[in-house]
N, CA and C atoms as an extended XYZ file, in Angstrom:
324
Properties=species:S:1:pos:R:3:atomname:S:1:resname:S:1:resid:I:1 pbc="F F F"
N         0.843       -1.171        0.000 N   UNK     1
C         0.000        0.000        0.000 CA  UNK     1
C         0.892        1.238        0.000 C   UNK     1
N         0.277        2.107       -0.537 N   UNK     2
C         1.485        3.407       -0.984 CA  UNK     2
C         0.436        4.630        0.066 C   UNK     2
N         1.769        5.374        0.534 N   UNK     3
C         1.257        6.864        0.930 CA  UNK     3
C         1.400        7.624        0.516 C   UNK     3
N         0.555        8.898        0.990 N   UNK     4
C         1.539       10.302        0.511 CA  UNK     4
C         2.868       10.586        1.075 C   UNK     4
N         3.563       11.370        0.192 N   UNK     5
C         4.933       11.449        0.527 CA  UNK     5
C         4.877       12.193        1.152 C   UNK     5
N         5.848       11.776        2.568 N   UNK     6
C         5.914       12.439        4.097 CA  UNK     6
C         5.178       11.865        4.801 C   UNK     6
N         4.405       11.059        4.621 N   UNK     7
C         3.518       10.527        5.865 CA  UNK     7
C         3.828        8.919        6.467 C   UNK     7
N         3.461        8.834        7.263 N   UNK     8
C         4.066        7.247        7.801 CA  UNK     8
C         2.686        6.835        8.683 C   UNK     8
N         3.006        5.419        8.451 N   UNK     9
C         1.900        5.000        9.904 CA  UNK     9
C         2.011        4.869       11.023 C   UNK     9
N         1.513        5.305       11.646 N   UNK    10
C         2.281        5.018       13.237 CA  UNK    10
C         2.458        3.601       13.745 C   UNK    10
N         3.578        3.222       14.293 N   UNK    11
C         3.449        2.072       14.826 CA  UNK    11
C         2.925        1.179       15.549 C   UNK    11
N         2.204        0.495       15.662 N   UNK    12
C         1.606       -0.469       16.510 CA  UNK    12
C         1.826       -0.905       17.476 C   UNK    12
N         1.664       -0.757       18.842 N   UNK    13
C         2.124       -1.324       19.841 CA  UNK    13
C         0.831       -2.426       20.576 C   UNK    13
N         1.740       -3.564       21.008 N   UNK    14
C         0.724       -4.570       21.975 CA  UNK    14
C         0.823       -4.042       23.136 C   UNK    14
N        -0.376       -4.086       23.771 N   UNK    15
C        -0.756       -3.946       25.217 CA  UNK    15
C         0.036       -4.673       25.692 C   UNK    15
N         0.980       -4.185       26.677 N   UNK    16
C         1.615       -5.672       28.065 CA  UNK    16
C         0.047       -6.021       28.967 C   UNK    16
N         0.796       -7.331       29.150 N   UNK    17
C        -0.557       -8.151       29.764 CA  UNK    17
C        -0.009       -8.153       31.272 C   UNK    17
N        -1.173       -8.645       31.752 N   UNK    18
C        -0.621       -8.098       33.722 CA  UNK    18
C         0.583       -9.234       33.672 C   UNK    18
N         1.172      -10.029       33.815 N   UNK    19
C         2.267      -10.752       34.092 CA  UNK    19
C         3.211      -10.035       33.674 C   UNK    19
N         3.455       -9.171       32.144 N   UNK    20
C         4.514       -8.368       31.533 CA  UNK    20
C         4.648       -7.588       32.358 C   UNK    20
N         3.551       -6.643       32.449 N   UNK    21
C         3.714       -5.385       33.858 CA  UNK    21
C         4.070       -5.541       34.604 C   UNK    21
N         3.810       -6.352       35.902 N   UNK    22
C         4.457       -6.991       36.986 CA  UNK    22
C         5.543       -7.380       36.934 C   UNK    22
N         6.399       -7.870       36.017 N   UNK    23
C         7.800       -8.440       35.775 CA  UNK    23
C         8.326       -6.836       35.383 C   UNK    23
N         7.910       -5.923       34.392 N   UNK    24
C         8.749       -4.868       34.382 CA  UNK    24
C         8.893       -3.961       35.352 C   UNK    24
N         7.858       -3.670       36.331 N   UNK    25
C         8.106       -3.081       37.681 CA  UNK    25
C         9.120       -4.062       38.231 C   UNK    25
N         9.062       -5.299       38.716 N   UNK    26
C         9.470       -5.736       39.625 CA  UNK    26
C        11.288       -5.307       38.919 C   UNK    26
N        11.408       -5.381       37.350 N   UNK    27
C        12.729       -5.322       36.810 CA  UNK    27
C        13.329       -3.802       36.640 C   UNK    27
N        12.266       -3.026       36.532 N   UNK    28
C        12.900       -1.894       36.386 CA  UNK    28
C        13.457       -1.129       37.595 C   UNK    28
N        12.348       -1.648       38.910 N   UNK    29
C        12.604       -0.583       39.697 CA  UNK    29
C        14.008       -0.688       40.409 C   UNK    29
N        14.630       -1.483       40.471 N   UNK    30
C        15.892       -1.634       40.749 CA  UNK    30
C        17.099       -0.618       40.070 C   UNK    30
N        17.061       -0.456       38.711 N   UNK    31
C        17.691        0.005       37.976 CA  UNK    31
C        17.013        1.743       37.997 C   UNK    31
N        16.310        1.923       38.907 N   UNK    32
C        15.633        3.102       38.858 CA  UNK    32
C        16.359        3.722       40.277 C   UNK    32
N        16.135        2.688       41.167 N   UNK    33
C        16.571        3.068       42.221 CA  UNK    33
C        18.132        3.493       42.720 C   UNK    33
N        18.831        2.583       41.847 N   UNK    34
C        20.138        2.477       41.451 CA  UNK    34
C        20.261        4.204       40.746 C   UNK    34
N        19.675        4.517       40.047 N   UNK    35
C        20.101        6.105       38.733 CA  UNK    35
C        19.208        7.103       40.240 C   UNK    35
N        18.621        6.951       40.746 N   UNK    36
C        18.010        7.874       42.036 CA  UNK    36
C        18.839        8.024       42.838 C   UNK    36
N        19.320        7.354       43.803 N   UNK    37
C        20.467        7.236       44.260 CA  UNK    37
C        21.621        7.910       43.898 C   UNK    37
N        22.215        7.880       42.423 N   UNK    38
C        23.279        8.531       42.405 CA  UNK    38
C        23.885        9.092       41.484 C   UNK    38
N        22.092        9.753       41.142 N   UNK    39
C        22.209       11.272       40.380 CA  UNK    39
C        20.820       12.066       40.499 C   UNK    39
N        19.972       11.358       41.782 N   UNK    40
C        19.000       12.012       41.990 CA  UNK    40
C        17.511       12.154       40.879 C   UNK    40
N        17.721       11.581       40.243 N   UNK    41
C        16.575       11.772       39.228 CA  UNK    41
C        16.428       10.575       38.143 C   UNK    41
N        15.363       10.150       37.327 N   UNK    42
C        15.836        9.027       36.341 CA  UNK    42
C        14.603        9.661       35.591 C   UNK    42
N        15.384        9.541       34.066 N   UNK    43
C        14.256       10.055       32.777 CA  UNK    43
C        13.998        9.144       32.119 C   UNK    43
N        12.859        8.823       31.657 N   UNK    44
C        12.816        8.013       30.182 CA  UNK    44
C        11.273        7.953       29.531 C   UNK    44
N        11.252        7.389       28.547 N   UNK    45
C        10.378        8.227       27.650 CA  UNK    45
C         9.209        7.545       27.909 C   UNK    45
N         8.209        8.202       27.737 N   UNK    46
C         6.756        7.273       28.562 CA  UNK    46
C         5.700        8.214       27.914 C   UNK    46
N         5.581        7.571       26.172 N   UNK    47
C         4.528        8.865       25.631 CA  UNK    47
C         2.874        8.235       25.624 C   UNK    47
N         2.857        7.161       26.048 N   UNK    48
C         1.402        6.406       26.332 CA  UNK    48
C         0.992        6.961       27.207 C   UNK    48
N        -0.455        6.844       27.874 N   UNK    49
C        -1.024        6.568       29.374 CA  UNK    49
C        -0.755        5.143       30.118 C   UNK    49
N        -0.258        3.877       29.135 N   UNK    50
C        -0.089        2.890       29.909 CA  UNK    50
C         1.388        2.814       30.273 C   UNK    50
N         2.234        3.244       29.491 N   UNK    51
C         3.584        3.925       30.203 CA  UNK    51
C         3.553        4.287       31.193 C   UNK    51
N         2.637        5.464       30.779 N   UNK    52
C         2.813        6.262       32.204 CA  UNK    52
C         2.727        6.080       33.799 C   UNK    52
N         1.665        4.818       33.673 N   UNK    53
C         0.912        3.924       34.495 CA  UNK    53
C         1.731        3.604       34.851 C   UNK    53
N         2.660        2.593       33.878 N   UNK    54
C         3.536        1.592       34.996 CA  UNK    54
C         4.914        1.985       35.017 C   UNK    54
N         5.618        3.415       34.632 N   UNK    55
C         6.866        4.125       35.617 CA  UNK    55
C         5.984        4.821       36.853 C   UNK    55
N         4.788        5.239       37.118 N   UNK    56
C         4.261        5.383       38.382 CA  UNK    56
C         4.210        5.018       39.146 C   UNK    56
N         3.883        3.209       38.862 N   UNK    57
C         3.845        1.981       39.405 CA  UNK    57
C         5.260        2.166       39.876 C   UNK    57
N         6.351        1.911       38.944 N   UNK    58
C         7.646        1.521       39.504 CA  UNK    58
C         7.999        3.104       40.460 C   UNK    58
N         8.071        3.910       40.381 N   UNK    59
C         8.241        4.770       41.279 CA  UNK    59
C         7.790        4.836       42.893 C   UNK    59
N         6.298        4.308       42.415 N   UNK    60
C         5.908        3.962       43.711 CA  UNK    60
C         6.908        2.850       44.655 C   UNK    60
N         6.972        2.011       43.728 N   UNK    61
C         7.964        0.401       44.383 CA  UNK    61
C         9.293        1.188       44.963 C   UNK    61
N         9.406        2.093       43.998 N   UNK    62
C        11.356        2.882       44.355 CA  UNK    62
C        11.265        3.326       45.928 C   UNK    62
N        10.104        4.120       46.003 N   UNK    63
C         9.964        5.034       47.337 CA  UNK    63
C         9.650        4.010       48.258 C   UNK    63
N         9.088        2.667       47.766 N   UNK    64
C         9.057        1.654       49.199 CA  UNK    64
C        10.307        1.060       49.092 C   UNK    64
N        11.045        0.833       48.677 N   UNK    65
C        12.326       -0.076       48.347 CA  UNK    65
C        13.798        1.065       49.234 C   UNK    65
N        13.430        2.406       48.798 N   UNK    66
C        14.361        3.754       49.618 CA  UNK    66
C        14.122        3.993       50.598 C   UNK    66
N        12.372        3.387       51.079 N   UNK    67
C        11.877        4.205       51.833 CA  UNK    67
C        12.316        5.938       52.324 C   UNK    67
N        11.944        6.490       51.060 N   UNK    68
C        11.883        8.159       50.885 CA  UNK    68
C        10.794        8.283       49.805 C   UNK    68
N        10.242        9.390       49.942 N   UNK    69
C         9.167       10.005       49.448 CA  UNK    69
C         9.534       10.086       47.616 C   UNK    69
N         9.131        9.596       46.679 N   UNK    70
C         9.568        9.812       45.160 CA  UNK    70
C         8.310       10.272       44.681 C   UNK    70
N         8.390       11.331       43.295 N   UNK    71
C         7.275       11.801       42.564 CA  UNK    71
C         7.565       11.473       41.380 C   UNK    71
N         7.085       11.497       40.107 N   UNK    72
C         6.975       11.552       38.804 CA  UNK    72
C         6.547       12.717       38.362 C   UNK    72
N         7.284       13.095       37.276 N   UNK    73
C         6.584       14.163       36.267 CA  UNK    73
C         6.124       13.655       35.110 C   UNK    73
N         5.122       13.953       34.512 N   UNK    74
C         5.120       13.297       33.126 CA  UNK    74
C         4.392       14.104       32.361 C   UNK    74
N         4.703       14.080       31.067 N   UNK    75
C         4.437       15.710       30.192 CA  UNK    75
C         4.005       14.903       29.185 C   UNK    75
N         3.581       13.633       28.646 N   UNK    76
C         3.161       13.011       27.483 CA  UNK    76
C         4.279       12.542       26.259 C   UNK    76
N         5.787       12.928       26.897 N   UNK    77
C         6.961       12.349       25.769 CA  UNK    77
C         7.601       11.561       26.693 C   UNK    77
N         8.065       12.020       28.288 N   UNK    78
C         8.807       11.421       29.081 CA  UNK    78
C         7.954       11.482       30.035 C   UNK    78
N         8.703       10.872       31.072 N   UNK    79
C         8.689       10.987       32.718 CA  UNK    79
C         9.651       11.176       33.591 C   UNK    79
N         9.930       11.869       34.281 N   UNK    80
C        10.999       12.182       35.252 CA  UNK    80
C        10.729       11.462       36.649 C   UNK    80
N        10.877       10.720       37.609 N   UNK    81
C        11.130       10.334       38.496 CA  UNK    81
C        12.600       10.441       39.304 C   UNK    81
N        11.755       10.973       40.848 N   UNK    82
C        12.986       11.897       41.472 CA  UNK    82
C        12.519       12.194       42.964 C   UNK    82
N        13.553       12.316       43.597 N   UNK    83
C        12.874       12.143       45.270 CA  UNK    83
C        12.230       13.472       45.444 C   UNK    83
N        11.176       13.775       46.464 N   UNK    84
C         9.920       13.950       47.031 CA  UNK    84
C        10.689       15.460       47.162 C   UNK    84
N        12.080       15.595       47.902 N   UNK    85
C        12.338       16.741       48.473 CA  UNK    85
C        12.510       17.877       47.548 C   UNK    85
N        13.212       17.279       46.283 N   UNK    86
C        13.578       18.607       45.157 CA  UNK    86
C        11.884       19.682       44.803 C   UNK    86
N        12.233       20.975       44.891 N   UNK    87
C        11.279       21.587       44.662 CA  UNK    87
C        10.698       21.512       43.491 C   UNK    87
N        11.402       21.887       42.222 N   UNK    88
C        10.886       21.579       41.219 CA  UNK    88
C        11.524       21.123       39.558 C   UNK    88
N        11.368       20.462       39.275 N   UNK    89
C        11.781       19.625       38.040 CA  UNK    89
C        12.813       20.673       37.352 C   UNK    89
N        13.733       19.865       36.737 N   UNK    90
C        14.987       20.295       35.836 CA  UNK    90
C        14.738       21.264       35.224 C   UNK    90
N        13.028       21.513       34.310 N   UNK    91
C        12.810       22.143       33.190 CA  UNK    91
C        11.524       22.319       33.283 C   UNK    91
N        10.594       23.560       33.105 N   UNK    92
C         9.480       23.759       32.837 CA  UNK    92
C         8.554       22.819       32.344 C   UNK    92
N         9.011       22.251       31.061 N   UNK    93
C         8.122       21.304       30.309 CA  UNK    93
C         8.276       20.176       31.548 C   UNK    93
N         8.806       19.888       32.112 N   UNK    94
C         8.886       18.765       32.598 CA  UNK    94
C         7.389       18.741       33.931 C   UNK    94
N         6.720       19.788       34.047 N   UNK    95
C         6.042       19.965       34.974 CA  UNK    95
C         4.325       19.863       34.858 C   UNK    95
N         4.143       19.161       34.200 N   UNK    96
C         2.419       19.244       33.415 CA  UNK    96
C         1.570       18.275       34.086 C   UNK    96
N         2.350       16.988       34.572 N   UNK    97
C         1.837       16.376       35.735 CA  UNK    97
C         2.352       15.967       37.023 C   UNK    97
N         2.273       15.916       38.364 N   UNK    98
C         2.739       15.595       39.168 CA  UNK    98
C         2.155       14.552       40.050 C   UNK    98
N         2.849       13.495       40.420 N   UNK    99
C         2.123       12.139       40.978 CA  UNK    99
C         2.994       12.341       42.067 C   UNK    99
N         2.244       11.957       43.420 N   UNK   100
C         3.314       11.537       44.511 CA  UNK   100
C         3.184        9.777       44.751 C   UNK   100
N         3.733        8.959       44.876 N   UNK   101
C         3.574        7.843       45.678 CA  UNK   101
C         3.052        7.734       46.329 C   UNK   101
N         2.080        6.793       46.671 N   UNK   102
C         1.252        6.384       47.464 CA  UNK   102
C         2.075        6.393       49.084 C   UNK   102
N         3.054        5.699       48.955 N   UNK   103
C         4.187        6.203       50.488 CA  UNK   103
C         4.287        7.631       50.633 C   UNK   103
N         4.344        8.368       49.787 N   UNK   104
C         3.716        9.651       50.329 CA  UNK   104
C         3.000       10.459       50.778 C   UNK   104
N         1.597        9.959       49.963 N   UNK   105
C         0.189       10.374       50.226 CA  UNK   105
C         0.206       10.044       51.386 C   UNK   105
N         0.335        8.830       51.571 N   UNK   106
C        -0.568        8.012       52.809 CA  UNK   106
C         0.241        8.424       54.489 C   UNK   106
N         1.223        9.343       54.278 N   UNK   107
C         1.570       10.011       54.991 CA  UNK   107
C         1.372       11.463       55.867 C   UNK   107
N         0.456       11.874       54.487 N   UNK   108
C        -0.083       13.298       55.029 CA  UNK   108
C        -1.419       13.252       55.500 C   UNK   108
């Protein structure tokens, strides 16, 4: 099938199924906690809502695993995840949503 020139299809992505999800929290948050630790912040790109979902997820796991307070930013290209205390994100754009962890909430 032919397009117009310049245009593309967007790619297709499969839904992760709950076992995928659960294995990538349980895998990422380590390697999250590890880049928090010792540079204070971890970026990566999360332009879905189900992305977004599950670096929230793993953020949440980070702040029980540090036990310290972690938030997410997420602007619809990335997400920033980063402890509770920094006032405010690297960069403007970076500020369009703010999630705290449930270890946080459930504190105030």
């Amino acid at each position: 099938m032919t397009h117009p020139l310049g245009t593309r299809l967007a790619p297709r992505r499969t839904p992760l199924n709950a076992e995928e999800k659960a294995r990538a929290e349980a895998n990422f948050a380590p390697l999250v906690a590890q880049n928090l630790v010792a540079d204070g912040r971890f970026r990566i790109t999360a332009d879905t809502p189900e992305m977004v979902e599950l670096w929230q997820r793993v953020a949440r796991h980070v702040g029980d695993m540090l036990q310290r307070p972690v938030v997410s930013y997420a602007n619809g290209r990335y997400i920033v995840i980063t402890f509770d205390q920094e006032e405010t994100p690297a960069s403007p754009a970076e500020t369009p949503a703010r999630h705290r962890s449930d270890r946080d909430t459930s504190s105030m």
